[in-house]
N, C-alpha and C positions, 0 to 999 in steps of 0.2 A: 686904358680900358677901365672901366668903371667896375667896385665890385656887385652891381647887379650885372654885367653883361657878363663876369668871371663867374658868377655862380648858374648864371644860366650854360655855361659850359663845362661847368662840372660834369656831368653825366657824363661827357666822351671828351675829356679835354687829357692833353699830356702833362708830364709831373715837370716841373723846373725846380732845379735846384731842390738844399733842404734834407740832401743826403738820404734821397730815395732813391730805388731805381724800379727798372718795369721788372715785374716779380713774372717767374716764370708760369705756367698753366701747371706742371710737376707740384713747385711750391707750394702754389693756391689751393691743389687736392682736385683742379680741371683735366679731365682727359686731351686727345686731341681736339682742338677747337677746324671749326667747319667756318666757312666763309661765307658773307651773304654780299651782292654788291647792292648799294644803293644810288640813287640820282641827285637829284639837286636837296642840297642839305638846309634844311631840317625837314620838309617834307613829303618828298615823292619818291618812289624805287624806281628803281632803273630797270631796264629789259632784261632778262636773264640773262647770264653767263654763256648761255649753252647758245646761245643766237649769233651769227656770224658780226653782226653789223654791217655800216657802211663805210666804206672810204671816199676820201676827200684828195682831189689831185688838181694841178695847174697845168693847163694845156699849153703847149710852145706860145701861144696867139695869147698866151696872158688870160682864159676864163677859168675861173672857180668851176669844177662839175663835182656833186656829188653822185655817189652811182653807188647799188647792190654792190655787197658783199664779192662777187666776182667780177665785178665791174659791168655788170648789165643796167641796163635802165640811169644811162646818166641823165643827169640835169642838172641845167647852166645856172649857179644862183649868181654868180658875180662875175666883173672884169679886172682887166686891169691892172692885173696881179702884179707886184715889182718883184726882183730875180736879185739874190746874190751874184759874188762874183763865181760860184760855181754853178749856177744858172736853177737855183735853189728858192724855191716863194716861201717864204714863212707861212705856215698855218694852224690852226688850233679849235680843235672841236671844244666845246661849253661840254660842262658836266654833263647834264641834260639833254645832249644831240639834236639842239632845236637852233642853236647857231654854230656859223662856223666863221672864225675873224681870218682875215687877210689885210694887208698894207696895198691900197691904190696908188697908181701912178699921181694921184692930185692930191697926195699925201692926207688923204682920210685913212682913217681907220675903221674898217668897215666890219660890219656883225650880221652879215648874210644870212637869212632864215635858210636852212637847209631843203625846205620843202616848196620856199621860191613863194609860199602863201602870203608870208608877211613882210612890210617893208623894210630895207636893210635899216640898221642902228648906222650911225657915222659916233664912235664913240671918243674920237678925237682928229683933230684938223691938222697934226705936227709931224706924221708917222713917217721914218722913214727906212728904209732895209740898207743900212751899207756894206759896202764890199765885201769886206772882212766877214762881217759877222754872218751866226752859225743861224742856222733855221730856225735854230730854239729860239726865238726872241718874242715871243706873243703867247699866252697862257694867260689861259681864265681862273680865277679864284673858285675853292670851293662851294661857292654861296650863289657863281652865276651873276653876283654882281657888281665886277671888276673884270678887266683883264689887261695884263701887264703887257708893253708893246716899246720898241726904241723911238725915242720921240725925236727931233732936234731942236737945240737950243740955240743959243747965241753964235752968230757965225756960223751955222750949221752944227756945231760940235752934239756926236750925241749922247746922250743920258737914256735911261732906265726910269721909264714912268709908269703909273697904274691910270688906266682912266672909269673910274666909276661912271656907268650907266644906265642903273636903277638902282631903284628906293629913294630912301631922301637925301644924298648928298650923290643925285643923279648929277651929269656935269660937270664935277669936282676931277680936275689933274692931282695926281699926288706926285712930286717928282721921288725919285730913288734913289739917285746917283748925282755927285756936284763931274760936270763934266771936266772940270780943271785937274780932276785927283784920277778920274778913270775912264776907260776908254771900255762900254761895257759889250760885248762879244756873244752873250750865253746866258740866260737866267730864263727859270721856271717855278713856278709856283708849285707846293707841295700838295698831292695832289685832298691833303684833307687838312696840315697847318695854314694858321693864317703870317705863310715864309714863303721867299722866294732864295734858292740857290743863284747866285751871279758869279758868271766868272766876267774877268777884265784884267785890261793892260794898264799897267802905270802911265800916265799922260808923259812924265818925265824920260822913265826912261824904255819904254814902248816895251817890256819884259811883263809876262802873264805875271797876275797875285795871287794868293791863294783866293781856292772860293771864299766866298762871302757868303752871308746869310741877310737876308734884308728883309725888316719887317716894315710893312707898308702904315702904320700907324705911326713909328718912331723918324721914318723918313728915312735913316742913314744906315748904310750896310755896316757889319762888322766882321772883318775876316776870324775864318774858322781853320780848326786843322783838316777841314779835310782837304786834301791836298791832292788831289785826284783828277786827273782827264778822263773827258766824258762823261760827267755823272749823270744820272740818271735813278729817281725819286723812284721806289719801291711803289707799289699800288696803293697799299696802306700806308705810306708818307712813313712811315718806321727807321726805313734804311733809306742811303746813299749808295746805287753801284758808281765804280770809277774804276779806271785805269791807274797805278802806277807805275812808273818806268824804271826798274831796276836790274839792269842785266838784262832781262827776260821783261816781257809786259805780263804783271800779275793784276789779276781780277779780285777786285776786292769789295766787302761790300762796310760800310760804315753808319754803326746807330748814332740815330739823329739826336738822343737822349743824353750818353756819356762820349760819341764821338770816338767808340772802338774801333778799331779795325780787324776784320775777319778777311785771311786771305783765304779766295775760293779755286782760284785758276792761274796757272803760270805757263804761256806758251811764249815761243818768237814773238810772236805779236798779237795785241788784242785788240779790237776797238768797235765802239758803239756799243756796250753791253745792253738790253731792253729786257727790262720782267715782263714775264707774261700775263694778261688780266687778272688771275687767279692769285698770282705771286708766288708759283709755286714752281718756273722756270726761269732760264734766263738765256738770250739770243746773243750773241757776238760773229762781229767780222776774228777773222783768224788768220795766217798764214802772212808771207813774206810780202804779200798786196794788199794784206783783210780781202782776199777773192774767197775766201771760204764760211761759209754759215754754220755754226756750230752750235747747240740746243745741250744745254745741261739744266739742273735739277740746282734750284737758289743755295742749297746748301754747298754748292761745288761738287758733287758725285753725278755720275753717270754723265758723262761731256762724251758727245759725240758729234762728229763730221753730217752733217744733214744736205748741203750742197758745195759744191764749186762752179766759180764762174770762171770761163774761159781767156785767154788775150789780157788786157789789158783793164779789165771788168773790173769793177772794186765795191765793197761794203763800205769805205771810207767814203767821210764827206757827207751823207743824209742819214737819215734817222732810219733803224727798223722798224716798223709797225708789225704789230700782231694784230689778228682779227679777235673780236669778243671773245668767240668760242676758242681761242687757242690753236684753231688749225693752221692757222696762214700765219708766216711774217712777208712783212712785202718791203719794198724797198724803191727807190727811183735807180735809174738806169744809170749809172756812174762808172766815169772811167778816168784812169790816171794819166793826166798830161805831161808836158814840161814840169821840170822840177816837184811830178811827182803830185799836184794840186789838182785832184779832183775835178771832171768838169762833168754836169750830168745833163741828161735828157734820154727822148727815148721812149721806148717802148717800157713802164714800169715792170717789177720783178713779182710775181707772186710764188712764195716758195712752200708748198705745204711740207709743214717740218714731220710727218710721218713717212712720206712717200718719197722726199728729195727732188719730188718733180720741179721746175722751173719751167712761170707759164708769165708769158710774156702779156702787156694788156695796151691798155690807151698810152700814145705818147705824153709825157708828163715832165714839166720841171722838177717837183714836190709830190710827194703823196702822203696821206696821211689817213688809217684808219679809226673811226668813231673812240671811243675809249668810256670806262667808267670808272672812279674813286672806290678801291674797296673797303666794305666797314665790316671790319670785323665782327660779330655778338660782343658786346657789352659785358662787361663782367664786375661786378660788385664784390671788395670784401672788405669787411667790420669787424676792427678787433677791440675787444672793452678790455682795461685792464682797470684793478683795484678789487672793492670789495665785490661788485659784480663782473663777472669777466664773460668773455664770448670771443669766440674766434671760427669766423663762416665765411663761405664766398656763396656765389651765385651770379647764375648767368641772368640778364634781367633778358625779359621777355620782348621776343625782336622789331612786333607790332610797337612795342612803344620808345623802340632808337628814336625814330622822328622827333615825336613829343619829347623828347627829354633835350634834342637838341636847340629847341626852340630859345630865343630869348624872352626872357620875361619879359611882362607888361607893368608889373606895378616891382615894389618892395620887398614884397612877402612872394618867397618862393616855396610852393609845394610839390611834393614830387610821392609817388605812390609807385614803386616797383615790386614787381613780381620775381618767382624763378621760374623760368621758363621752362623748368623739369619737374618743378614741382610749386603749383601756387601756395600751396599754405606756406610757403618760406617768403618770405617779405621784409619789407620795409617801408615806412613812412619819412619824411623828411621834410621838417618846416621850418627855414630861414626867415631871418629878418635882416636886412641889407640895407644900406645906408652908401652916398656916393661918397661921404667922407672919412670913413676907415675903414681900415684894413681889416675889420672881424666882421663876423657875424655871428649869433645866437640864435636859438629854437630849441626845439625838440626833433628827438628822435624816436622813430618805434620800430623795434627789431623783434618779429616773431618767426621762432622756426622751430615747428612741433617736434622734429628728429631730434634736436638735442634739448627739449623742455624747456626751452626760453621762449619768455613773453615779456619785454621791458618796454617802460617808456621813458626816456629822462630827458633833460634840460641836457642841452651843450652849449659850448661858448669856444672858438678858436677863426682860425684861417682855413682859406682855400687858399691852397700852390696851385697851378694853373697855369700852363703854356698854350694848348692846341686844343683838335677837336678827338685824342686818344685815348688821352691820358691826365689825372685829376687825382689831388687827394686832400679832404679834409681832415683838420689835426688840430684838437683841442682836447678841454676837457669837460668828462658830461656828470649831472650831478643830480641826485635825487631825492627830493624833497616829504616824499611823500610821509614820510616817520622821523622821530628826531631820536638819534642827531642823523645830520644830513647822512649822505653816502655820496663818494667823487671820488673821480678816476680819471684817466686818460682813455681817448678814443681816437680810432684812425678807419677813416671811411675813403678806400681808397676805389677808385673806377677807371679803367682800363680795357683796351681794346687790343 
């Protein structure tokens, strides 16, 4: 990545390395912070939170239907669907709920307008769903234009590819995975880094690796510690939930930043954990079958029994969906076979997790409800040290997330933030960027009437830069305007 494409993501990018870490909202002097969800990044919002959405399911006969929130008003946008060995279709709603991708029996990769108006995308000719692997295997990028799918390679063996199908490197395969070293099962893209989680088998000796992290620009995954079944991406791409198995299956949840482990929940058994759009619950199978749906609170308190399914019924084996608004998690129809593996179909599950009701709907292989990225408010803070000092946050103002996540067009990058609680508190920020080092130089202007500062000065340092969260420039800024000079250290960090 070039440093103008890192500095155009400064404003919501995450911190790597550099011996920072994400400072808490306590630290920074922020109360509790409020959540806004947005759509395709960098610039459209998405439909409120409080809006049920739609889901997305595969009919025994192999058709795509999307349908209302309670499964009213379906519509057929695709065919052809292919079915794991648990009789499970891959599928994956776009940021933007304007496609919805599946794997065709003619090994296309299809990008289905949800509303049937436009024509499908074929965004790769290789796609294939094999037995083994988990539903999770198709995931759109935050940008809307990539989505990750199992491709086959040489001899059929499969890999982990991206296929971009807009903007300028429309067409473009990126492979992910050499098939010779892994056998890939499980990977999802985060739903606001540009990361994909994979899990996979050793070719050699057919034994799970740890997950992986695999960034689609470098090509090659690199195993991480998280070491976890199930996982599943927080709304805000922050955390990791997974399963460990020790004794007991403990629920845990792991930041994406230092790689912690916070244990939340320890029952008999856990599995499938899913945060709720908001991020502020979480759903799990439970009990000696996962026949039980249980509803607690991200932090691990208040875990309650929300339903049971009867006979032979199971949570294992598909995905939970929640609905936008939090009311519904819904589920495909799954039940435990031989040896205990999963085999689904059926009448799908819709479970409203306040009432416990269990409402049975369309028969489905997959089901899968609409979904949105959430982004947190933006927050700024500036601390000057030397002979001028300053030390302020601010929330920037939420009308301009978009704009700030744009990429630049030229060089010179300017950026004009507000505080959203209060405009006289600002800043100005004008880089100059070069694609062949690692610095960059400008000015900065920090004004915030509450504590009588009005500065302007010259800086000169780095951006650290990983994602679209979290960001911190770290240099030193210097001021000319009297002699002799005046220079200090400054750290303009930004954070979601």
């Amino acid at each position: 990545m070039t440093i103008v494409a890192v500095v155009a993501v400064l404003l919501a990018a995450t911190l790597t390395g550099g011996g920072f870490g994400d400072p808490s909202d306590a630290q920074l002097g922020f109360g509790p912070s409020s959540t806004v969800a947005l759509g395709e990044v960098p610039t459209s919002v998405a439909p409120s939170l409080t809006a049920a959405g739609r889901i997305a399911y595969v009919t025994p006969g192999g058709d795509v239907v999307v349908a209302a929130a309670d499964g009213s008003d379906p519509l057929t946008v695709g065919a052809g669907a292919v079915v794991n060995q648990s009789g499970l279709a891959p599928l994956a709603w776009s940021p933007v709920g304007d496609r919805i991708a599946y794997v065709r029996d003619d090994g296309a990769l299809v990008l289905a307008s949800t509303d049937a108006e436009e024509p499908p995308i074929i965004a790769a000719t290789n796609a294939i769903v094999s037995p083994t692997a988990s539903e999770k295997i198709l995931s759109f990028d935050v940008t809307s234009t990539a989505v990750a799918y199992l491709a086959a390679g040489v001899n059929g063996a499969p890999h982990a590819a991206v296929a971009l199908y807009d903007g300028p490197s429309s067409g473009e395969i990126v492979p992910l995975t050499d098939p010779t070293t892994r056998i890939p099962e499980e990977f999802r893209f985060s739903p606001l880094d540009p990361v994909l989680y994979l899990q996979s088998r050793s070719t050699d000796t057919g034994l799970s690796l740890p997950i992986a992290l695999v960034d689609p620009f470098n090509h090659s995954p690199f195993d991480s510690p998280l070491n976890a079944a199930d996982p599943a991406f927080a709304p805000d791409g922050s955390k990791v939930y997974g399963v460990i198995e020790l004794g007991a299956s403990q629920l845990v949840s792991i930041n994406v930043v230092d790689a912690k482990f916070e244990l939340l929940r320890d029952q008999d058994r856990i599995c499938g954990p899913q945060p709720s759009p908001d991020g502020n619950r979480i759903a799990y199978g439970a009990g000696k079958t996962c026949n039980e749906l249980w509803v607690m609170r991200s932090d691990g308190t208040d875990a309650r029994r929300v339903a049971k399914l009867s006979g032979r019924s199971t949570f294992a084996g598909a995905t939970l969906s929640w609905s936008l608004d939090g009311t519904v998690v819904s589920h495909a129809a799954c039940r435990l076979g031989a040896e205990e593996a999963p085999s689904c179909g059926g009448g799908y599950l819709d479970i409203d997790v306040t009432t416990g009701v269990v409402s049975r709907r369309a028969e489905a292989g997959s089901v899968l409800r609409e979904y949105r990225p959430l982004i947190k408010p933006l927050k700024a803070t500036i601390e000057m040290r030397g002979p001028i000092r300053y030390d302020g946050g601010m929330v920037v103002r939420s009308s301009q997330a978009p704009q700030l996540l744009q990429r630049p067009r030229d060089a010179v990058v300017t950026v004009h933030a507000f505080d959203d609680r209060d405009e006289r508190r600002a800043f100005d920020l004008k880089l100059l960027t070069t694609t062949d080092s690692l610095y960059v130089n400008g000015t900065i202007r920090i004004q915030d009437p509450a504590a009588d500062f009005d500065e302007e000065v010259f800086v000169f340092g780095q951006i650290l830069v990983q994602s679209y969260r979290f960001g911190v420039f770290r240099g030193i800024w210097i001021r000319s305007s009297s002699m002799p000079f005046k220079t200090g250290l400054i750290d303009l960090t930004v954070y979601r």
